[in-house]
C-alpha positions as CSV (number, residue, x, y, z in Angstrom):
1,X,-9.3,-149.6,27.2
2,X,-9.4,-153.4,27.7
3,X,-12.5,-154.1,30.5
4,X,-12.4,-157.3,32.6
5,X,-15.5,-158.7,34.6
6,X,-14.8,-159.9,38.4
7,X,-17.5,-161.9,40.1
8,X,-18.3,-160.5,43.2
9,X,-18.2,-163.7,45.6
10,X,-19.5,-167.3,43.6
11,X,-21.4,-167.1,40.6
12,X,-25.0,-167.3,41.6
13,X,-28.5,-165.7,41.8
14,X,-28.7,-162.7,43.3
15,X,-24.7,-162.1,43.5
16,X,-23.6,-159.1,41.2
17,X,-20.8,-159.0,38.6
18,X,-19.1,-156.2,38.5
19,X,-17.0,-154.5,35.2
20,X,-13.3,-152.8,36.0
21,X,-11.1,-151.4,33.8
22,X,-7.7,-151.9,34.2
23,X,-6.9,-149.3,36.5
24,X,-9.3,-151.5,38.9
25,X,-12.0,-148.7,38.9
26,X,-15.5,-149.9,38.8
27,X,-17.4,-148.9,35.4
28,X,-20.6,-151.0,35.5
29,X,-23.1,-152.9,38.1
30,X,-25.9,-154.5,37.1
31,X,-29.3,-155.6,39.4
32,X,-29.3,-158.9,41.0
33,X,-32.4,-161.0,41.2
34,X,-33.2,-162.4,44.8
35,X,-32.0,-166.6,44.9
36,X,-35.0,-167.6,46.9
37,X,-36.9,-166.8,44.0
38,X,-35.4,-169.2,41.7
39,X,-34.4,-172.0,44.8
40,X,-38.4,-172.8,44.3
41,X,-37.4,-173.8,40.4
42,X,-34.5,-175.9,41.2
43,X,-34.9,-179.8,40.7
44,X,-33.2,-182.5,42.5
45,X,-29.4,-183.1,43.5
46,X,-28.2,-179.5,43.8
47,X,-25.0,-179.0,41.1
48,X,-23.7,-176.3,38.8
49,X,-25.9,-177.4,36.2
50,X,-29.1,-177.3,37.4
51,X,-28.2,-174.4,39.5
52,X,-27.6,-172.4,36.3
53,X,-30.8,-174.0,34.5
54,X,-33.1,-172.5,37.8
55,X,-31.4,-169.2,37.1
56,X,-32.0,-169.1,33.4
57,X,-35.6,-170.2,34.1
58,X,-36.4,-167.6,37.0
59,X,-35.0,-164.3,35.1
60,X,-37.8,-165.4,32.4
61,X,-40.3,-164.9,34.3
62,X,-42.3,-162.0,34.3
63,X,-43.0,-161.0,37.8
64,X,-39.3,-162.1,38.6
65,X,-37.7,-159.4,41.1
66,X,-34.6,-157.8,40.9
67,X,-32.5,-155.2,43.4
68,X,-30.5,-152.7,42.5
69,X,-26.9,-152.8,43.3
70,X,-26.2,-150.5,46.6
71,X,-23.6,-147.9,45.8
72,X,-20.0,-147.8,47.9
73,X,-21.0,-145.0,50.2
74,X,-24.3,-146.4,51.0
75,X,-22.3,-150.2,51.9
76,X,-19.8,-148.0,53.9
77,X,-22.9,-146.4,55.7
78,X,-24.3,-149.7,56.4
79,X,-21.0,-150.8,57.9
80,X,-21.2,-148.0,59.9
81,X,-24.6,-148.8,61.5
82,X,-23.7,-153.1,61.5
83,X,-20.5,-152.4,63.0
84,X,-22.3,-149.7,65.5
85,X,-24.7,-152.1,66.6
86,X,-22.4,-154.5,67.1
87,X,-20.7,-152.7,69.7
88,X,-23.8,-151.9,71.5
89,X,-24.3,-156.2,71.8
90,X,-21.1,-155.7,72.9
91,X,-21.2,-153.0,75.3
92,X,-24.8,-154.8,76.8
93,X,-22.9,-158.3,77.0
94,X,-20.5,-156.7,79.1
95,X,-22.9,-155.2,81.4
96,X,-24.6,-158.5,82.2
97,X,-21.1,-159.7,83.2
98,X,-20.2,-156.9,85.3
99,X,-23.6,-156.7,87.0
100,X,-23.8,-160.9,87.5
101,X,-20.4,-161.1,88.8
102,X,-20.5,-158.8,91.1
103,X,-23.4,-160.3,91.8
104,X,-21.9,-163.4,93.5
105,X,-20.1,-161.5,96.2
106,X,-23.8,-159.3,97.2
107,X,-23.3,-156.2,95.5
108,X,-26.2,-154.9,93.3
109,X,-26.8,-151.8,91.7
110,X,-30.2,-150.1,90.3
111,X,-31.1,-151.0,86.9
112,X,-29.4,-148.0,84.1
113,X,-26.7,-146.6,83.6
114,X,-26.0,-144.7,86.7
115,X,-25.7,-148.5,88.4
116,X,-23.2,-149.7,86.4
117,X,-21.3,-146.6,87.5
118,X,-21.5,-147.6,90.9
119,X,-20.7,-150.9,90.3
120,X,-17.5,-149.6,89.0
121,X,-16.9,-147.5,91.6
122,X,-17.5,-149.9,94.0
123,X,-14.9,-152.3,91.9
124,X,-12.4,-149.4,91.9
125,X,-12.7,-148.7,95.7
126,X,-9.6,-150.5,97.9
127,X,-11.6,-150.6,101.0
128,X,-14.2,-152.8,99.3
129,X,-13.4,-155.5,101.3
130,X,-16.1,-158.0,99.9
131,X,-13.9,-158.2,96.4
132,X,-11.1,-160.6,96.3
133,X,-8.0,-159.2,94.5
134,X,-8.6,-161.8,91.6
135,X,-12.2,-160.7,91.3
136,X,-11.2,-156.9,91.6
137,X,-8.8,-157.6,88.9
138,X,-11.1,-158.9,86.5
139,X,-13.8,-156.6,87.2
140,X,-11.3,-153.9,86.0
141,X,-11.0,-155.3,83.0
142,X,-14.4,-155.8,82.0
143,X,-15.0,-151.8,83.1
144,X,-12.0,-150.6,81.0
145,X,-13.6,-152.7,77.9
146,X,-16.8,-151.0,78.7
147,X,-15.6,-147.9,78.9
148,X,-13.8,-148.3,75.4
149,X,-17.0,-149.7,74.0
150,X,-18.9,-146.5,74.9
151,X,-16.1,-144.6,73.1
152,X,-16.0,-146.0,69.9
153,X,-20.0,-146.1,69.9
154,X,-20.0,-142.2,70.4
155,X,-17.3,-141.7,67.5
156,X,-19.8,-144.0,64.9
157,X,-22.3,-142.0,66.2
158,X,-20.4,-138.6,65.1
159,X,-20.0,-140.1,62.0
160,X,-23.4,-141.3,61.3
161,X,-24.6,-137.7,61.8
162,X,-21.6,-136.3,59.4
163,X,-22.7,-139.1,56.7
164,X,-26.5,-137.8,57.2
165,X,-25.7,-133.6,57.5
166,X,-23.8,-134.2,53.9
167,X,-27.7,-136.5,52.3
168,X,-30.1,-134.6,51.3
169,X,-32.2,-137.7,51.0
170,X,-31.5,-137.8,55.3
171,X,-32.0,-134.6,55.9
172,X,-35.2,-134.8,54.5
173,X,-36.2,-138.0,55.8
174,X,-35.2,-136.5,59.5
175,X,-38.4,-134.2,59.5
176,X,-41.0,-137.0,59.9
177,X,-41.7,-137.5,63.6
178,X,-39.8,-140.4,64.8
179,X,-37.3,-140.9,62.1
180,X,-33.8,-139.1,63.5
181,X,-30.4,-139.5,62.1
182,X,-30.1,-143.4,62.8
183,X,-33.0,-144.4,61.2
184,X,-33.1,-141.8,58.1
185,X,-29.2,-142.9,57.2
186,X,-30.3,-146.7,57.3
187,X,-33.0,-146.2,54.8
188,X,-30.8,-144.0,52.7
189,X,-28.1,-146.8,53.0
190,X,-30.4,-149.8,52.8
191,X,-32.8,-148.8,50.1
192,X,-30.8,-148.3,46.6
193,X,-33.9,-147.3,44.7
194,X,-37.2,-146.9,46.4
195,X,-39.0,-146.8,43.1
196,X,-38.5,-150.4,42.7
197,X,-41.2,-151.5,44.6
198,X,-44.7,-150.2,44.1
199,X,-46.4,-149.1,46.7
200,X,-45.7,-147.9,50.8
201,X,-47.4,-151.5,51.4
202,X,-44.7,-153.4,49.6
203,X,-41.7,-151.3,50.9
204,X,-43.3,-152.4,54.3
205,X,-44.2,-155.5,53.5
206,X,-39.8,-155.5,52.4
207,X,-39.2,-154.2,56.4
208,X,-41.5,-157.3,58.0
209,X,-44.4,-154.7,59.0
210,X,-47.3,-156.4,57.6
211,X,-50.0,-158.9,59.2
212,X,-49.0,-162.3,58.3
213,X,-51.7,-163.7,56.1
214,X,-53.4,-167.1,56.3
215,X,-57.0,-166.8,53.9
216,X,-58.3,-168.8,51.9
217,X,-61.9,-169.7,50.5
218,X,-62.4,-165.9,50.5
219,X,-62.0,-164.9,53.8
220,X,-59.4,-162.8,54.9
221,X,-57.3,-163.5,58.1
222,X,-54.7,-161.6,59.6
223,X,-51.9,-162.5,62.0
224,X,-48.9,-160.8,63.6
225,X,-46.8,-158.9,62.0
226,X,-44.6,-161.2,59.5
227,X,-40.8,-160.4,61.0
228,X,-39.4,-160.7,57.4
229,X,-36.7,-158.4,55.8
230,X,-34.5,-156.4,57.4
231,X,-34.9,-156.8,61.3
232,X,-32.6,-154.1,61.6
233,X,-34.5,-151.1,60.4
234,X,-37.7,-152.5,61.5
235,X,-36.9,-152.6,65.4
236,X,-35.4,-148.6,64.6
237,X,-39.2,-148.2,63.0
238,X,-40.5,-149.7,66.1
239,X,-38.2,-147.3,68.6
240,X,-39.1,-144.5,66.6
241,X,-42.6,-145.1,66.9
242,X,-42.3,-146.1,70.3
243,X,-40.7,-142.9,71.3
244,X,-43.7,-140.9,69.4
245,X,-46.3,-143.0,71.8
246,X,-44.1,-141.8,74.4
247,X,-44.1,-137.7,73.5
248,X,-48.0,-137.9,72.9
249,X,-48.6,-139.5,76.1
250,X,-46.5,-136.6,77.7
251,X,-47.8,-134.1,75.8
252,X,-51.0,-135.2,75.0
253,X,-51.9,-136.6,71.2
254,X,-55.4,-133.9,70.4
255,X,-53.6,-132.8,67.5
256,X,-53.3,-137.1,66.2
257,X,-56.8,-138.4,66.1
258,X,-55.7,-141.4,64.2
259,X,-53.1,-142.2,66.9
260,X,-55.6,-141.3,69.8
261,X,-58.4,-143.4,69.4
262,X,-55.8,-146.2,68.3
263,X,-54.2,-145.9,71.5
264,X,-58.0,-145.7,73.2
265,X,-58.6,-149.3,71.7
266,X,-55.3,-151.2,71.6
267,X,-52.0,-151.8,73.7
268,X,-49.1,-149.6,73.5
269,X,-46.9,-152.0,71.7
270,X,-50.0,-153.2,69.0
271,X,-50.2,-149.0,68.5
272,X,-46.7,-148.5,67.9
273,X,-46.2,-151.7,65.6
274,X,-48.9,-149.6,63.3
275,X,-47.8,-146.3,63.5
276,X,-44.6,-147.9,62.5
277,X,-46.2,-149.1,59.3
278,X,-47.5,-145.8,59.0
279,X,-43.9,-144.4,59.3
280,X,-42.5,-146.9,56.5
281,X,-44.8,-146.3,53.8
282,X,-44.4,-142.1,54.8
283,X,-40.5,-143.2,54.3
284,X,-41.2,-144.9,51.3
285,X,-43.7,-141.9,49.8
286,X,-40.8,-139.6,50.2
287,X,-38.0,-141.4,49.0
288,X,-39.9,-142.5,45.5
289,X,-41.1,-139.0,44.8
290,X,-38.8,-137.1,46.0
291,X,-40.8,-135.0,48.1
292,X,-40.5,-133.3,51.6
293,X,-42.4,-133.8,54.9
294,X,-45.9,-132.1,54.8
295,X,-47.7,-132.0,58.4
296,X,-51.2,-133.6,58.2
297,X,-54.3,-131.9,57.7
298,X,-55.4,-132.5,61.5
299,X,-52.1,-130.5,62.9
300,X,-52.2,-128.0,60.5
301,X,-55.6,-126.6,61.7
């Protein structure tokens, strides 16, 4: 069987070439090294040649990085969650209009979703005489879009639950407290082999979890968190751990002394942005071992 290589996109660092045979079916993918990584090796007047001369220099290097190539059903679960969130931008865009619009002609509603109901209703009412027909008219529209945003969101959110009731890797990812469907399909999705970094710290590092650093001379100082990697599963780390805050302010947190006496001495948002650091390198434990949730020592006894 005769194999033929097609380069997935241009021919450059960290894009993949891919072997098919001649039926078209994929037989081979190799690991693609990151192109920031060798852009700091590339010398002036940016061509072909010394393009190819930074790449053949950076994939000597011994600490040079390289990612494994995601598999088709975890880029169709990523479309699922990018084309998912998209919609919700969508569906929050639309909102705004509806609520600024109407607006204009004195009619408000409570922030949430049962206001925007009443602003439709109020759009859908005849007698409303403070609505100009032209108004009316376009207010209609933006509610039917609305309402057929909402309807495709619910339908990727009945697949995103199929995709993660048929993972293993999902299911078991689902049993750490703040980490539901969403966010254990995303990781499953985004993370093609967790053993290639080394440690919790890098894979959070990876997410943009981390204190920024700035020492030097031997002294150590620590910013904000660095915003780097994916922002996507790092604000669902950040609800997740925001909706934990949220349980253990409820129903009290005497069975989380870590998160406790964080909570006693920092702000809600400081404590979340660490427990979802916590929650990463947890994600990251399991995924590179293999292993299942175990409850800590403190809610055990």
């Amino acid at each position: 069987m005769r194999l033929v290589t097609k380069p997935v996109g241009k021919p450059d660092a960290g894009k993949p070439h891919v072997r098919f045979d001649e039926r078209g079916e994929e037989t081979e993918r190799a690991t693609s090294a990151s192109p920031r990584l060798s852009s700091t090796l590339l010398k002036r007047q940016k061509n072909d040649s010394t393009d190819a001369e930074a790449i053949c220099e950076a994939v000597t290097r011994p600490n040079m990085r390289f990612v494994p190539i995601k598999t088709i059903e975890q880029q169709s679960c990523l479309m699922l969650h990018r084309v998912r969130h998209l919609f919700i931008r969508q569906q929050t865009a639309v909102i705004n209009s509806i609520r600024a619009y109407l607006a204009e002609f004195g009619v408000v509603a409570p922030v949430g979703r049962r206001g925007v109901e009443q602003l439709l209703e109020v759009v859908a009412d005849p007698a409303e005489c403070r609505l100009p027909e032209v108004a009316r008219a376009c207010l209609a529209a933006l509610g039917s879009q609305l309402r057929a945003l909402k309807a495709q969101i619910l339908d990727f959110d009945r697949r995103i639950i199929a995709w993660h009731r048929s993972n293993a890797t999902s299911k078991r990812l689902d049993a750490i407290p703040g980490v539901g469907p969403a966010l254990a399909t995303a990781l499953v999705a985004s993370v093609a082999d967790a053993n290639a970094f080394r440690s919790g710290r890098d894979f959070s590092a990876w997410v943009g979890l981390v204190p920024k650093q700035n020492s030097s001379g031997g002294k150590d100082r620590l910013g904000s968190i660095s915003k780097q990697g994916d922002r996507y599963l790092r604000s669902l780390f950040t609800a997740g751990a925001l909706a934990v805050i949220r349980y253990a302010k409820i129903h009290g947190a005497r069975h989380r002394p870590w998160l406790t006496a964080l909570l006693a001495r920092r702000p809600t948002k400081v404590a979340a942005i660490a427990l979802a650091n916590k929650l990463a390198r947890m994600a990251w434990a399991m995924m590179a071992r293999n292993e299942c949730y175990r409850e800590p020592a403190a809610l055990t006894a």
